[in-house]
C-alpha positions as a Markdown table, in Angstrom:
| # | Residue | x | y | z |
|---|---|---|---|---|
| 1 | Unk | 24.8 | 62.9 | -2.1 |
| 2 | Unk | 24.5 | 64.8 | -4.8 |
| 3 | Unk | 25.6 | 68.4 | -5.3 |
| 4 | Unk | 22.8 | 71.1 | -7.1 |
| 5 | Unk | 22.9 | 73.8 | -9.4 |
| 6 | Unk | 20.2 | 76.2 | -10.3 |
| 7 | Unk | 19.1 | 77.5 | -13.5 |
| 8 | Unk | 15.8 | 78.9 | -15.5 |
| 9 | Unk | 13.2 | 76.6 | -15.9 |
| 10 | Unk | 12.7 | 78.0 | -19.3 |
| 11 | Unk | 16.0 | 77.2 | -20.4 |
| 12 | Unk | 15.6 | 73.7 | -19.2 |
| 13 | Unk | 12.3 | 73.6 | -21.1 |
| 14 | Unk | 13.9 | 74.9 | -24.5 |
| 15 | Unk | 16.7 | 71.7 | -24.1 |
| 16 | Unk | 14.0 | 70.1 | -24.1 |
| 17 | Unk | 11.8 | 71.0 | -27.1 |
| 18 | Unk | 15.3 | 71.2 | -29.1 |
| 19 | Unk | 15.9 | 67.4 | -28.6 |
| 20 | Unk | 13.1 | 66.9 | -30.3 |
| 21 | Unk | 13.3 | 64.1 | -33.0 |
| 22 | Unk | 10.4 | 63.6 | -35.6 |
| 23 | Unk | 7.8 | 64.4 | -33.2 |
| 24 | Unk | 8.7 | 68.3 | -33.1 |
| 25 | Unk | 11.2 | 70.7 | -33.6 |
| 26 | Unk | 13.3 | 73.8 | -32.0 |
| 27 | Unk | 10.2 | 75.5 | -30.6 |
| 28 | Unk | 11.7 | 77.5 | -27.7 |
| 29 | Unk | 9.4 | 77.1 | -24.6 |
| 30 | Unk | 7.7 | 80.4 | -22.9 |
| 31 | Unk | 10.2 | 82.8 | -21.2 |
| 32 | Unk | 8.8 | 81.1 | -17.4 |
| 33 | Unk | 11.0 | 82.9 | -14.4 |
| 34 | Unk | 10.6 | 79.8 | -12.1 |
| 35 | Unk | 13.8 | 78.3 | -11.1 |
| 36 | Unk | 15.0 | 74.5 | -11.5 |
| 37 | Unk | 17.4 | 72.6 | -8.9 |
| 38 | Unk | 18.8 | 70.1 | -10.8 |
| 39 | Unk | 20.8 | 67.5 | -10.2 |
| 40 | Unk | 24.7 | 67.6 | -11.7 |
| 41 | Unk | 24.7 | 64.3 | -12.1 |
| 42 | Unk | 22.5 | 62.1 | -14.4 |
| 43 | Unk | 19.0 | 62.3 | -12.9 |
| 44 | Unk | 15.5 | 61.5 | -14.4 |
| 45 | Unk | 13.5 | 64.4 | -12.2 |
| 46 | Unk | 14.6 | 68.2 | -12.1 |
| 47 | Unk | 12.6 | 70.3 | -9.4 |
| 48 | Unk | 11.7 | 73.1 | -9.4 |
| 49 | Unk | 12.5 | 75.6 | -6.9 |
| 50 | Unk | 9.6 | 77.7 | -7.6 |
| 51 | Unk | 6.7 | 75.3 | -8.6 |
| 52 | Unk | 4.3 | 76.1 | -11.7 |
| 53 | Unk | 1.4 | 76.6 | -10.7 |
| 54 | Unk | -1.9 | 74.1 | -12.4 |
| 55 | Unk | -2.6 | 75.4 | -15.9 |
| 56 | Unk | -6.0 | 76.9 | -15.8 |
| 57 | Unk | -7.6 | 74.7 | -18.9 |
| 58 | Unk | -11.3 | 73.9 | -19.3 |
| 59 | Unk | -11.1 | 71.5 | -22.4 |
| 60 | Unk | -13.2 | 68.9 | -23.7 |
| 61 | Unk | -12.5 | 65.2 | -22.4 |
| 62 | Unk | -13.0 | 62.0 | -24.7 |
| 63 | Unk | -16.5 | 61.2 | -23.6 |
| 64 | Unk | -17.6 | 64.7 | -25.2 |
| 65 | Unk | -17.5 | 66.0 | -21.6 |
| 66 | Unk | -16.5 | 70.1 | -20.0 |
| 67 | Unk | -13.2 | 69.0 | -18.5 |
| 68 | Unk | -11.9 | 71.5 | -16.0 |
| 69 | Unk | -8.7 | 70.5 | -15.3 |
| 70 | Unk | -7.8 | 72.5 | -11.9 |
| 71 | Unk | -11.4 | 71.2 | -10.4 |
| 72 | Unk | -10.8 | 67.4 | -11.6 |
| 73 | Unk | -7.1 | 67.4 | -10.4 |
| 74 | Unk | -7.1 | 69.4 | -7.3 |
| 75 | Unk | -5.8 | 67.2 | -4.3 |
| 76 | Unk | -4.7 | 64.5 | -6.3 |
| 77 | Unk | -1.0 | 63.5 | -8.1 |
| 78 | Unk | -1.4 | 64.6 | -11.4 |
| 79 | Unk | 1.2 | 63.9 | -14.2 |
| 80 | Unk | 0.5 | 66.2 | -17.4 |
| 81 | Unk | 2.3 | 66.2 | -20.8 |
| 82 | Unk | 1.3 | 68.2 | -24.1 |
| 83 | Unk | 1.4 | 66.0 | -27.1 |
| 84 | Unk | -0.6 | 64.2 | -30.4 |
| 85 | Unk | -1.8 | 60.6 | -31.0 |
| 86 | Unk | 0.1 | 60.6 | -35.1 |
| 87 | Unk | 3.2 | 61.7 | -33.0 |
| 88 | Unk | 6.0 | 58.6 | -34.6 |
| 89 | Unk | 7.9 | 58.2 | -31.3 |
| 90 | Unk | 8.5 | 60.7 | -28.3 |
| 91 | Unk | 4.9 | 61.1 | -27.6 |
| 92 | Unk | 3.8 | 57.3 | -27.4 |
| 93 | Unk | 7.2 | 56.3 | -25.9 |
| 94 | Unk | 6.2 | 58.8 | -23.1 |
| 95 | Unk | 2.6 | 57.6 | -22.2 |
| 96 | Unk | 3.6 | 53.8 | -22.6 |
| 97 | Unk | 6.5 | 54.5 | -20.1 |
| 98 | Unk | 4.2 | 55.9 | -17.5 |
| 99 | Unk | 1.5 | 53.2 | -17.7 |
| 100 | Unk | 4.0 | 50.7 | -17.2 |
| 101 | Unk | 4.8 | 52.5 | -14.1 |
| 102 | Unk | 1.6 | 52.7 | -13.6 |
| 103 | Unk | 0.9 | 49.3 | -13.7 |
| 104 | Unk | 3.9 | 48.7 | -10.8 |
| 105 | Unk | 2.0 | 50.7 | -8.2 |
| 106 | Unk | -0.4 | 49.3 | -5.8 |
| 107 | Unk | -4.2 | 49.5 | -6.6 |
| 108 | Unk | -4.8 | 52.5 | -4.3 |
| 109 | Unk | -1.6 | 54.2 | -5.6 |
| 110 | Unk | -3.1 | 53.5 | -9.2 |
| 111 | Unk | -6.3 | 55.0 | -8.5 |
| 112 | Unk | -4.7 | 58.0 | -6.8 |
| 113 | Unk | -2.8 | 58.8 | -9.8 |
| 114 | Unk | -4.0 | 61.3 | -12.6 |
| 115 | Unk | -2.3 | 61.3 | -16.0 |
| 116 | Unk | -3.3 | 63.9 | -18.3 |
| 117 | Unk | -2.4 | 64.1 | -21.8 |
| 118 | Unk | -3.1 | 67.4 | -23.8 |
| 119 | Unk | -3.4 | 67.3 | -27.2 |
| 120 | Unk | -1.4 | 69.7 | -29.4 |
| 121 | Unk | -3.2 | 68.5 | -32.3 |
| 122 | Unk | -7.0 | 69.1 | -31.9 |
| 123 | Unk | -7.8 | 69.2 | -35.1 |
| 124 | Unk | -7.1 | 65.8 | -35.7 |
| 125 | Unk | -7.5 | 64.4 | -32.2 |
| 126 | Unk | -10.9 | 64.3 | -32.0 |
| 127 | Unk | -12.5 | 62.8 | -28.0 |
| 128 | Unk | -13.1 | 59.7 | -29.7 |
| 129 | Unk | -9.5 | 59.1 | -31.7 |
| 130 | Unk | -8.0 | 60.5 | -28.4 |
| 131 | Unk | -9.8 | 58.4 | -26.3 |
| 132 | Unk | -9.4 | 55.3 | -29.0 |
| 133 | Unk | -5.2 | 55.9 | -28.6 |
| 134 | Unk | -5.2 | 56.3 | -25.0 |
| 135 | Unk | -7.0 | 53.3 | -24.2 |
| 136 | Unk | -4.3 | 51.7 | -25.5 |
| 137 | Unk | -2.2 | 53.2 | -23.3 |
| 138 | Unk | -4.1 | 52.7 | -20.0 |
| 139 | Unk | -7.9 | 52.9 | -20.0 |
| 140 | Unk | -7.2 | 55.5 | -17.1 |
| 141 | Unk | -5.6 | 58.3 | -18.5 |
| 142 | Unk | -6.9 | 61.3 | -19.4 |
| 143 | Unk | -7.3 | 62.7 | -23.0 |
| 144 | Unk | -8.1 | 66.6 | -23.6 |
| 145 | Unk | -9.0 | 68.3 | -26.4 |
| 146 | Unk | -10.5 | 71.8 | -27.6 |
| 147 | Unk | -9.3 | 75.3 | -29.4 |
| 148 | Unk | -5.6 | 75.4 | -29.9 |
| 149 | Unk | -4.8 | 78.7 | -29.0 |
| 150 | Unk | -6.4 | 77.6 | -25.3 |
| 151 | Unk | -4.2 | 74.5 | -25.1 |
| 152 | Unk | -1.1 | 76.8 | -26.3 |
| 153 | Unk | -1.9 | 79.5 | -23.4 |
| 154 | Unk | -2.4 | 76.4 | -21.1 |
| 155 | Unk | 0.9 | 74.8 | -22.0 |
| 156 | Unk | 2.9 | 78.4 | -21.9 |
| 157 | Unk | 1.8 | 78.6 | -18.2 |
| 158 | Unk | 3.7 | 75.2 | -17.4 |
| 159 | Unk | 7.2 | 77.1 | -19.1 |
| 160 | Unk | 5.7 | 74.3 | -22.4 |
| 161 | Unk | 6.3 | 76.0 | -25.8 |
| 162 | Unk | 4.1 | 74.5 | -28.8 |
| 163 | Unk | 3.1 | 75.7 | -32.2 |
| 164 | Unk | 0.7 | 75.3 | -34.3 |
| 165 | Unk | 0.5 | 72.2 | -36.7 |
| 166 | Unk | 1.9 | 72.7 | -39.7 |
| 167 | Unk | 2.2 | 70.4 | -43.1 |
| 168 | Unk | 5.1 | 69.6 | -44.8 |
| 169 | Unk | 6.2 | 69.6 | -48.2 |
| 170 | Unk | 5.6 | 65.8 | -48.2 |
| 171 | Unk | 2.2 | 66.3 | -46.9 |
| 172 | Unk | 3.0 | 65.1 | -42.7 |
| 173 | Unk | 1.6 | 67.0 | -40.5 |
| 174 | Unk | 4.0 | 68.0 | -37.8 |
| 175 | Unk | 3.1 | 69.4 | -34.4 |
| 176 | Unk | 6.3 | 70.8 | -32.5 |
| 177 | Unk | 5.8 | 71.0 | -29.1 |
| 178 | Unk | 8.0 | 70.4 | -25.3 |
| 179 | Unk | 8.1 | 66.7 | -24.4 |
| 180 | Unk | 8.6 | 67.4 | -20.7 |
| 181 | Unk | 6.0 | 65.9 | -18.1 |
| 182 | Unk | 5.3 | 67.9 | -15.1 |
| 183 | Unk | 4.4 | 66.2 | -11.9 |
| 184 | Unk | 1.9 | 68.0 | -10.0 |
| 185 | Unk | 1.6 | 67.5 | -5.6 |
| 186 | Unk | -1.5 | 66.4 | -4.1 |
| 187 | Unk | -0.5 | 68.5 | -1.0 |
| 188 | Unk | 0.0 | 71.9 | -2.6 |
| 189 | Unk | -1.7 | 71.2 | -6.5 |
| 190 | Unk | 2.1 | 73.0 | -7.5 |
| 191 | Unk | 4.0 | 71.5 | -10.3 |
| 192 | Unk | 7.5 | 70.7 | -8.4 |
| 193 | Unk | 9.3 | 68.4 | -10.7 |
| 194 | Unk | 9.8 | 68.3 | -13.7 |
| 195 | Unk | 11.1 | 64.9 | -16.4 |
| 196 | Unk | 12.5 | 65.5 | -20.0 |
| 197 | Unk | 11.8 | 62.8 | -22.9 |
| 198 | Unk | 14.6 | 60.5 | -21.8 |
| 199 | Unk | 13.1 | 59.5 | -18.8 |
| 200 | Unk | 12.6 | 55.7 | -18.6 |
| 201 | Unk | 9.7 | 53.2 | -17.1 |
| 202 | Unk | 12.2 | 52.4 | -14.6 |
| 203 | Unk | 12.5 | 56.0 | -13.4 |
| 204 | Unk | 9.1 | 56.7 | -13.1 |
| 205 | Unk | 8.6 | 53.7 | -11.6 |
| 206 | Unk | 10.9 | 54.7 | -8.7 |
| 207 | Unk | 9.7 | 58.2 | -8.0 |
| 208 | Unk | 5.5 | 57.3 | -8.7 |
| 209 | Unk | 5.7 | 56.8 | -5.4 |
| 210 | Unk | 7.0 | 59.6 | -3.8 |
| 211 | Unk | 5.1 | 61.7 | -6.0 |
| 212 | Unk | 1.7 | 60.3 | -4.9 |
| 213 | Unk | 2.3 | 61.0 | -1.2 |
| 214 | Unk | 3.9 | 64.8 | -2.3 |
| 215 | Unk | 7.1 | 64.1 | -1.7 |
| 216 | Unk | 10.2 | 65.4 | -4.0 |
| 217 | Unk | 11.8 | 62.2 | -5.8 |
């Protein structure tokens, strides 16, 4: 059994956004007071000790569609991550390793499960190039999109720092942004655990389970 130390989720968080490779940079995440129980030995999930509660977003979907994510989510395992389709590596790495996870549950667990990506990038992630990128991914996820400074108050709720995107001197555009993915329980709609960018398929495909009935991994 493992033995458990407690820190700030916002420290956690800014480990996080600093290990950051092309896809971002040392954006330190919002100053959250909830507390993390994590694991002193190597362990995919960190949970919380006092869960986040649901960002309250109304964005824009990629059908072109009011998207309100408390009212769509509530009651149901919900998996959300802050990110951009022209991200080179964290943020594709992240969505293909939970659709392959995904793809191991059964087709009721699959249908329970809600994976919602938030764009950090709306000027260039259009509902349609969203929804074009995530159907790559799994023709179930979620795509949002709509005014940045919504998505940034949205993310700072969830301890998620982001910034605005900003062009480089060779012309890239660069959104930094946390690459954590909060899990959300379909018991209590509370975000209780917590995965940083190095999380494998293989790990969420060990605790997709245990999330969708509410349990801690």
């Amino acid at each position: 059994m493992h033995s458990k130390k407690t820190v700030l989720a916002a420290a956690f968080a800014a480990v996080a956004a600093l290990t950051l490779s092309a896809c971002g940079g040392d954006t330190p995440a919002d100053p959250s007071v909830a507390e993390v129980s994590a694991e002193t030995e190597s362990k995919p999930a960190t949970v919380l000790d006092q869960p986040f509660t649901k960002p309250d977003l109304v964005l824009t979907d990629t059908h072109g569609e009011t998207y309100d994510l408390r009212e769509r989510t509530k009651g149901r395992p919900t998996l959300i991550y802050f990110g951009y389709t022209n991200c080179p590596d964290v943020c594709p790495l992240t969505m293909s390793n939970i659709a392959l996870a995904k793809r191991a549950l059964p087709k009721a667990d699959q249908e329970k499960l809600q994976v919602v990506f938030v764009t950090t990038d709306p000027e260039r992630d259009t509902p349609a190039s969203l929804g074009s990128w995530l159907k790559a991914q799994d023709p179930g996820f979620t795509g949002l999109t709509g005014d940045f400074p919504a998505i940034q108050a949205g993310a700072r709720q969830i301890g998620i720092g982001i910034d605005a995107p900003k062009k480089e001197k060779d012309g890239t555009v660069v959104s930094m942004h946390g690459a954590q993915v909060i899990a959300f329980s379909p018991k209590t709609d509370k975000g209780y655990v917590l995965y940083g960018e190095d999380t494998t398929a293989e790990d969420y495909t060990e605790d997709l389970p245990e999330i969708i009935e509410g349990k801690t991994p």
